[in-house]
KOLBA-964320 format. One record per residue (C-alpha): x, z, y. Coordinates in steps of 0.5 Angstrom, whole numbers, plus 500, padded with zeros to 3 digits. Each point is the difference from the previous one (the first is absolute). Layout:
N
+-----+-----+-----+
|   x |   z |   y |
+-----+-----+-----+
|   X |   Z |   Y |
...
+-----+-----+-----+
//
This chain:
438
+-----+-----+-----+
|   x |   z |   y |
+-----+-----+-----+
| 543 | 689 | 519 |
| 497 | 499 | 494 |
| 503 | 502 | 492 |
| 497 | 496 | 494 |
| 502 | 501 | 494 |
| 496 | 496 | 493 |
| 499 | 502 | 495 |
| 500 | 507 | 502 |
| 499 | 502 | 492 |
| 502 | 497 | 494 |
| 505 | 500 | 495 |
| 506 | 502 | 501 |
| 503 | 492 | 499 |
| 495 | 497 | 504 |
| 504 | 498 | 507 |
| 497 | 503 | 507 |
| 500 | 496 | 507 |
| 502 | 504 | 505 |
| 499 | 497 | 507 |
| 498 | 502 | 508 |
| 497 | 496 | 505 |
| 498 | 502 | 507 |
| 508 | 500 | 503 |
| 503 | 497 | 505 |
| 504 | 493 | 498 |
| 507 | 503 | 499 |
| 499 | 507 | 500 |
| 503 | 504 | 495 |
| 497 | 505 | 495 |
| 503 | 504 | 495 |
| 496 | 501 | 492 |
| 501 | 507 | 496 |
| 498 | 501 | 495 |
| 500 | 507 | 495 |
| 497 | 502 | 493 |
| 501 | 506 | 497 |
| 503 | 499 | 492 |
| 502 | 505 | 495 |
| 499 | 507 | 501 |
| 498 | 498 | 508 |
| 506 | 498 | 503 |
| 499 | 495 | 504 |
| 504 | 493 | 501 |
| 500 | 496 | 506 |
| 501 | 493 | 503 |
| 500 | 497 | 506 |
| 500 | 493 | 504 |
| 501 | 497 | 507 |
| 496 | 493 | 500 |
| 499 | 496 | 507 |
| 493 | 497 | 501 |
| 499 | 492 | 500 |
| 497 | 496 | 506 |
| 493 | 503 | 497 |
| 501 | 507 | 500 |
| 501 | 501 | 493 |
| 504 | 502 | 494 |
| 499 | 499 | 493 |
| 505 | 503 | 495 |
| 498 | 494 | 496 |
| 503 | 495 | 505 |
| 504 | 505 | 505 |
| 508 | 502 | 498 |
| 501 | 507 | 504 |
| 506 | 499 | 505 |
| 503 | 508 | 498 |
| 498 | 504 | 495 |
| 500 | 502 | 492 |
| 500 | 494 | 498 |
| 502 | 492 | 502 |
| 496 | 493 | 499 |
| 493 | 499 | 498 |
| 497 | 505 | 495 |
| 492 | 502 | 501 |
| 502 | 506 | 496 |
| 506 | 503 | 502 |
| 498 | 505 | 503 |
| 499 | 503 | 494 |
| 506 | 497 | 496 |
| 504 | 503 | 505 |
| 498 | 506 | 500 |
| 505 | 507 | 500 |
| 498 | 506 | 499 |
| 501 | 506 | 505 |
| 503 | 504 | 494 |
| 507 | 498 | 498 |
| 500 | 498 | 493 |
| 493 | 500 | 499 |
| 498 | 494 | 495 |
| 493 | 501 | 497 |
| 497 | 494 | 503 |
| 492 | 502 | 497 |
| 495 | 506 | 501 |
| 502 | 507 | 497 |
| 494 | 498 | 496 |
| 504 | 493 | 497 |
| 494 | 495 | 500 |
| 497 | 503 | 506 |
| 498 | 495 | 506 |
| 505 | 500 | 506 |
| 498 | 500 | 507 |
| 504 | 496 | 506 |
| 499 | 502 | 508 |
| 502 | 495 | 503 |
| 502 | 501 | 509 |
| 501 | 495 | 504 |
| 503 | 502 | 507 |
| 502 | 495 | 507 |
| 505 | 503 | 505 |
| 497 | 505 | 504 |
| 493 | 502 | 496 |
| 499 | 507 | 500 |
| 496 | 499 | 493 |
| 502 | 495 | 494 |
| 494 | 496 | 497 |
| 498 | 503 | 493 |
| 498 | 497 | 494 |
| 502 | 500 | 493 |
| 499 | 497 | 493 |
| 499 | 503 | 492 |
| 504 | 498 | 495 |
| 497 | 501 | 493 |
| 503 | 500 | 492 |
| 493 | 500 | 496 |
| 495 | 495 | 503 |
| 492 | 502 | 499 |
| 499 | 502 | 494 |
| 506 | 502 | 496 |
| 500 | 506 | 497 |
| 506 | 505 | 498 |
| 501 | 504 | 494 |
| 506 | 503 | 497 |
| 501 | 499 | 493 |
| 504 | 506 | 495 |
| 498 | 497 | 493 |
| 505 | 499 | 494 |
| 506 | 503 | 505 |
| 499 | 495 | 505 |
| 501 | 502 | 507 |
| 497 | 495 | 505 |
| 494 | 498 | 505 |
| 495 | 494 | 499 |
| 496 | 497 | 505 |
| 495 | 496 | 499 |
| 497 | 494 | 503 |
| 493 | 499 | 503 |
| 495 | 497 | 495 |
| 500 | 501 | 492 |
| 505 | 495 | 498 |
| 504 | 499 | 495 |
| 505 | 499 | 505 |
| 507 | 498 | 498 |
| 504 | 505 | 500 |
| 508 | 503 | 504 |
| 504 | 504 | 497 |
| 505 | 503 | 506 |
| 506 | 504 | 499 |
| 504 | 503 | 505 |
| 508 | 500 | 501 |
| 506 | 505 | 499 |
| 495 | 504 | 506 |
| 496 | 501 | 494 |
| 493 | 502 | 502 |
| 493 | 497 | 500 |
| 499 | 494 | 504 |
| 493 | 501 | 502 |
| 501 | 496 | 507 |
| 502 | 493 | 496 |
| 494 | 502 | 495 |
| 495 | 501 | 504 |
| 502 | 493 | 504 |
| 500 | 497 | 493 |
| 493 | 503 | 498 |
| 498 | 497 | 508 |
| 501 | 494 | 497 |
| 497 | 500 | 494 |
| 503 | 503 | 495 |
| 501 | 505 | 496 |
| 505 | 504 | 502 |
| 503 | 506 | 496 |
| 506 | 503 | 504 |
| 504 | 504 | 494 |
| 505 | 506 | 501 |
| 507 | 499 | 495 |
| 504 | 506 | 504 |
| 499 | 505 | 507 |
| 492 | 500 | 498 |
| 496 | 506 | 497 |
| 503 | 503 | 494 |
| 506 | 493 | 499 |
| 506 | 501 | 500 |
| 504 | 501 | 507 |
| 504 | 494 | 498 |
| 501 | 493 | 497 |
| 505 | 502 | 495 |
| 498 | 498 | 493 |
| 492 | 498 | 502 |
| 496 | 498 | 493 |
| 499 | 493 | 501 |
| 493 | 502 | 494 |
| 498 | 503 | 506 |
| 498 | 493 | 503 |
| 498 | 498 | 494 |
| 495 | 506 | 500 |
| 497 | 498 | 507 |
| 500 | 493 | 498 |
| 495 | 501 | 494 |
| 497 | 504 | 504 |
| 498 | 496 | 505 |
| 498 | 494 | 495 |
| 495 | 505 | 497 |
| 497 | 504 | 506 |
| 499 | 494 | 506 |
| 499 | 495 | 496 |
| 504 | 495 | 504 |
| 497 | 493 | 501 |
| 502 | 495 | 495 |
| 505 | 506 | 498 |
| 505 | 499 | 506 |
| 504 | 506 | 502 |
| 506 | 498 | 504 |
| 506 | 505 | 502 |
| 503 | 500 | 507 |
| 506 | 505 | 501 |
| 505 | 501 | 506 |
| 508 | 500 | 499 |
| 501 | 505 | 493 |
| 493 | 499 | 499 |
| 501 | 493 | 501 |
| 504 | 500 | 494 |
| 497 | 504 | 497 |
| 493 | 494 | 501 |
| 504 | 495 | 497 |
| 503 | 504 | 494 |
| 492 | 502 | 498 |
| 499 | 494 | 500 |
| 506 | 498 | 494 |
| 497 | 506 | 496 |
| 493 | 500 | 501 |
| 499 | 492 | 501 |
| 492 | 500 | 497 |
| 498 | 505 | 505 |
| 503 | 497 | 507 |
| 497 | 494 | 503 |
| 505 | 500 | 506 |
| 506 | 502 | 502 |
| 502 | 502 | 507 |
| 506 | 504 | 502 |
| 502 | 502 | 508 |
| 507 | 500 | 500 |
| 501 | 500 | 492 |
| 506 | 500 | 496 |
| 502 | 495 | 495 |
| 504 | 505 | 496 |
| 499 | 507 | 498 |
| 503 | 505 | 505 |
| 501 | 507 | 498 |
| 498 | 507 | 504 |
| 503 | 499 | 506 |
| 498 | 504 | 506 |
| 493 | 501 | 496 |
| 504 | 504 | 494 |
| 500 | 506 | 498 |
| 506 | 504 | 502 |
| 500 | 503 | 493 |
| 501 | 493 | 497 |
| 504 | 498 | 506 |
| 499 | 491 | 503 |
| 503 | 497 | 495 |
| 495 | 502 | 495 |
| 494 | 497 | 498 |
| 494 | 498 | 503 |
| 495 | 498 | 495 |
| 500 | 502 | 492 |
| 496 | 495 | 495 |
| 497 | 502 | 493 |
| 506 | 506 | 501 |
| 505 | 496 | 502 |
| 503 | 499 | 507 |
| 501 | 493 | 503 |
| 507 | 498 | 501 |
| 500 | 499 | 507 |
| 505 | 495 | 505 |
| 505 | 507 | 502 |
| 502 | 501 | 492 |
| 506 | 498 | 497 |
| 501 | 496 | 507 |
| 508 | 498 | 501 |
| 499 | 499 | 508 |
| 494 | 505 | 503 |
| 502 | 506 | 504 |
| 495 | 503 | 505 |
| 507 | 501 | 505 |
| 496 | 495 | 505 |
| 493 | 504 | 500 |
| 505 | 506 | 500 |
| 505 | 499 | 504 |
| 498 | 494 | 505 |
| 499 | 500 | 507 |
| 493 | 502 | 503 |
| 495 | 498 | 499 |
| 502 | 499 | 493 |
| 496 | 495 | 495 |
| 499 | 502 | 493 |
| 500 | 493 | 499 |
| 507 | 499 | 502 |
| 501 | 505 | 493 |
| 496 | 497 | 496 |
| 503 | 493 | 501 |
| 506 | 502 | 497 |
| 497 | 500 | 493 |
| 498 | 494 | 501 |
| 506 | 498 | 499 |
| 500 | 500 | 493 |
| 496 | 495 | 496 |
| 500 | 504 | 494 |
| 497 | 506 | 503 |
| 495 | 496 | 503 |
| 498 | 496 | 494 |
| 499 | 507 | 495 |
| 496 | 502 | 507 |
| 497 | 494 | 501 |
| 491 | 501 | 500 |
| 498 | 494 | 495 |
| 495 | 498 | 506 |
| 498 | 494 | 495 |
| 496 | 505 | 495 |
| 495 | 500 | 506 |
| 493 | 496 | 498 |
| 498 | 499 | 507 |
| 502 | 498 | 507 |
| 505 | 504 | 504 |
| 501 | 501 | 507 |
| 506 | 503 | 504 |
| 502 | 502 | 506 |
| 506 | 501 | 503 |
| 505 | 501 | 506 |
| 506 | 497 | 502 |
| 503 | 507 | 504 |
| 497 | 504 | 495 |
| 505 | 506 | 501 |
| 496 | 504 | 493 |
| 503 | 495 | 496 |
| 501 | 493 | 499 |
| 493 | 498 | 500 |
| 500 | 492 | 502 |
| 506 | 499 | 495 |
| 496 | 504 | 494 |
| 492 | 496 | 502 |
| 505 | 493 | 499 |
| 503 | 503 | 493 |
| 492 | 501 | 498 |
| 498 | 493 | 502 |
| 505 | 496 | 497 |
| 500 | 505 | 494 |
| 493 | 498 | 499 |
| 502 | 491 | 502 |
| 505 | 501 | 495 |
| 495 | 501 | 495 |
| 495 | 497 | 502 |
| 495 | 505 | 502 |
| 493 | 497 | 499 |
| 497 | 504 | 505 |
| 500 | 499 | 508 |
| 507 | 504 | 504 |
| 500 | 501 | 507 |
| 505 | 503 | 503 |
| 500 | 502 | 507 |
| 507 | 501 | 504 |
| 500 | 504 | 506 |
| 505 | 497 | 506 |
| 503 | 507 | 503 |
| 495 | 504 | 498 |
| 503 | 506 | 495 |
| 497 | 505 | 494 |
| 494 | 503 | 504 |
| 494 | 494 | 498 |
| 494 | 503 | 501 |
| 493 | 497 | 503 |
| 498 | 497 | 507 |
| 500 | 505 | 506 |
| 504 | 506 | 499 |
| 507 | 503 | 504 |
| 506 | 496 | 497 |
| 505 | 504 | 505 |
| 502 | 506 | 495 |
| 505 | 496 | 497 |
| 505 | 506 | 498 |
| 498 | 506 | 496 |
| 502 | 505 | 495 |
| 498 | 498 | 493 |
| 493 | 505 | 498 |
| 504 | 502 | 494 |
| 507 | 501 | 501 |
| 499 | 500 | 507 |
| 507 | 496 | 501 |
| 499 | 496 | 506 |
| 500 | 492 | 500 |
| 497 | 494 | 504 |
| 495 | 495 | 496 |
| 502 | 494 | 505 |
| 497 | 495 | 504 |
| 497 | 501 | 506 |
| 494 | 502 | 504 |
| 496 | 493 | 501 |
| 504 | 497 | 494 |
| 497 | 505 | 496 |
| 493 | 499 | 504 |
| 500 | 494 | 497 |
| 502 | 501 | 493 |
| 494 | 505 | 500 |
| 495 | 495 | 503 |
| 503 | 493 | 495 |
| 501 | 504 | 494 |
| 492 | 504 | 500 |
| 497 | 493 | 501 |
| 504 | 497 | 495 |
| 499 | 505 | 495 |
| 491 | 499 | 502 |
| 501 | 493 | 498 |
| 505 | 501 | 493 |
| 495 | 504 | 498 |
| 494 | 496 | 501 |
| 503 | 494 | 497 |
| 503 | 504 | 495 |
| 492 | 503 | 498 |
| 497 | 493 | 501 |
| 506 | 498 | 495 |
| 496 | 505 | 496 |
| 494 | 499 | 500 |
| 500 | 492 | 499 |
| 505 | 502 | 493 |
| 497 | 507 | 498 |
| 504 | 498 | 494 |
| 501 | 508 | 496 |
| 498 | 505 | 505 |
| 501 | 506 | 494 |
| 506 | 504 | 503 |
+-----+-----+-----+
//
């Protein structure tokens, strides 16, 4: 028996083919696989798969007949991974832009020792470099691609996680751009929480950005996940001669307050960003029907979403809150998922769009919606099984939704949809540079 595995190293959302040959017609053979992520824990996932009338399996073309996963995924030996600690949820290397390596074992009834082989996943391509950036009260991580440029640029800003991005930059940067990953709360010398975040902060990073990468044709987009996507489409309303394009992860289509990410002292109800000294209103104030008793009181695993959708409920709370996504001047992506169990991210991505038709939004929309999939959209080839989890601020205990292989294939669709907005939307740039002056 023979294990094949190509390619052996590339990028992390580069698919591998794992095959075997040399078996008999109709012998059955299990597939495992194991990496290490987060602080060495270890994740694992295996498979049984019966050989053709060649003697071969190949996971591009063979479904396993048991297993972690059911159906034809080349790769989901990985997106059904779980990891040997219970509640173990970072998915990268203790070092985030680190390279990840798979063992892949392969074993018939009876063998006394498995076939070995393994493959390299890696965030930063050759020649991206990393820098962390303190300047102008910043907090971030810069990668840059290989070559002198200029390169287009992304700005990327986490959730109500907080943190520094850098897998998600360091990815971008692999693919051409120039990606800063910038801290607004839980980073070094930020506040713990998102409570009251100043939005001249990015207003800062913005400026920043223009003068020191010195992007082509002046293009910096914004990509953010859940309250950063939010917080992306909002930038974009305040700072419209800087951003170039918009694309939100689960976005929100109305300013929410704190929530889970709060300052206790502030409490949920609080506001979650202040601009030119004043808060934002936010969809919870002055709302006639929200209550947080379904994500207080429901039956687990409880759905914020669930809470959140009776402040929907009143439209005039939801006008005053409403993000006026006509003020963007370029185009503007987002994806969402239809069993989000965060919030209500389908319906939030369709309040954008047909925000932006009903004005007439010059620019080009894309809006992907994720049939089953829920909160937790990443990029390709990472686990999708840990679908509860204790919030990283509160810590209360939630479920994101969705499923293993639905989540698989928001993270695989949703990363090549994102690579070709962007290529179009720098394209669009390039061929109408217009005023590229932030």
């Amino acid at each position: 028996m023979r294990l094949s595995i190509t390619p052996g190293d590339a990028l992390i959302d580069v698919p591998r083919r794992i095959a075997l040959d040399g078996l008999a017609p109709g012998e059955q053979v299990e597939v495992a696989s194991c990496t290490l992520r987060g602080a060495g824990v270890p994740w694992r996932a295996a498979a049984r798969f019966v050989a053709d009338a060649e003697g071969t399996v190949d996971l591009w073309r063979d479904a396993p007949v048991a297993g972690s996963y059911q159906g034809v995924s080349a790769m989901g030996l990985v997106w059904a991974q779980v990891p040997d600690t219970a509640g173990a949820r970072e998915l990268f290397d203790a070092e985030p832009a680190a390279a990840l390596a798979t063992d892949i074992l392969a074993r018939r009834d009876g063998d006394a020792r498995p076939v070995r082989g393994g493959f390299v996943q890696r965030l930063a391509a050759a020649g991206v470099t990393r820098r962390e950036v303190r300047e102008e009260g910043l907090v971030g991580t810069l990668f840059l691609p290989a070559g002198p440029g200029p390169h287009p640029a992304v700005m990327i800003l986490n959730g109500s996680g907080g943190g520094i991005n850098e897998p998600r930059a360091a990815l971008y940067a692999s693919h051409g751009y120039a990606a800063f990953a910038l801290g607004y709360f839980k980073a070094p010398g930020l506040s713990d929480y998102i409570s009251a975040t100043r939005l001249e902060y990015f207003e800062t990073a913005l400026a920043w950005m223009h003068r020191t990468l010195k992007p082509l044709q002046g293009f910096v987009a914004l990509s953010g996940q859940s309250r950063g996507g939010e917080l992306v489409l909002l930038l974009g309303t305040l700072f419209p001669a800087s951003v170039s394009a918009v694309i939100g992860y689960v976005p929100g289509a109305v300013v929410h307050c704190a929530q889970n990410a709060c300052d206790p002292a502030l409490g949920r109800e609080g506001p979650a960003w202040i601009f030119r000294g004043r808060p934002l209103p936010h969809v919870w104030e002055n709302n006639r029907t929200a209550t947080w008793a379904p994500w207080d009181e429901g039956p687990e695993p409880r759905r914020h979403a669930d809470a959140l959708r009776t402040a929907l409920q009143d439209p005039e709370a939801v006008e005053r809150a409403r993000i006026p996504v006509e003020k963007i001047r370029g185009p503007v992506m987002v994806l969402s998922a239809t069993d989000d169990g965060s919030w209500p991210s389908s319906l939030y991505g369709r309040m954008v769009t047909e925000r932006l038709a009903q004005f007439g939004h010059p620019h080009a929309v894309a809006h992907l919606d994720f049939e089953g999939a829920g909160h937790s959209i990443l990029f390709p080839f990472v686990p999708t099984t840990q679908l509860g989890y204790a919030h990283p601020v509160s810590g209360r205990r939630s479920t994101s939704g969705g499923t293993p292989a639905h989540n698989a294939h928001a993270d695989e669709a949703s990363w090549q949809g994102v690579l070709r907005f962007l290529q179009q939307a720098v394209a669009a740039r390039i061929a109408s540079p217009g005023d590229t002056s932030p």
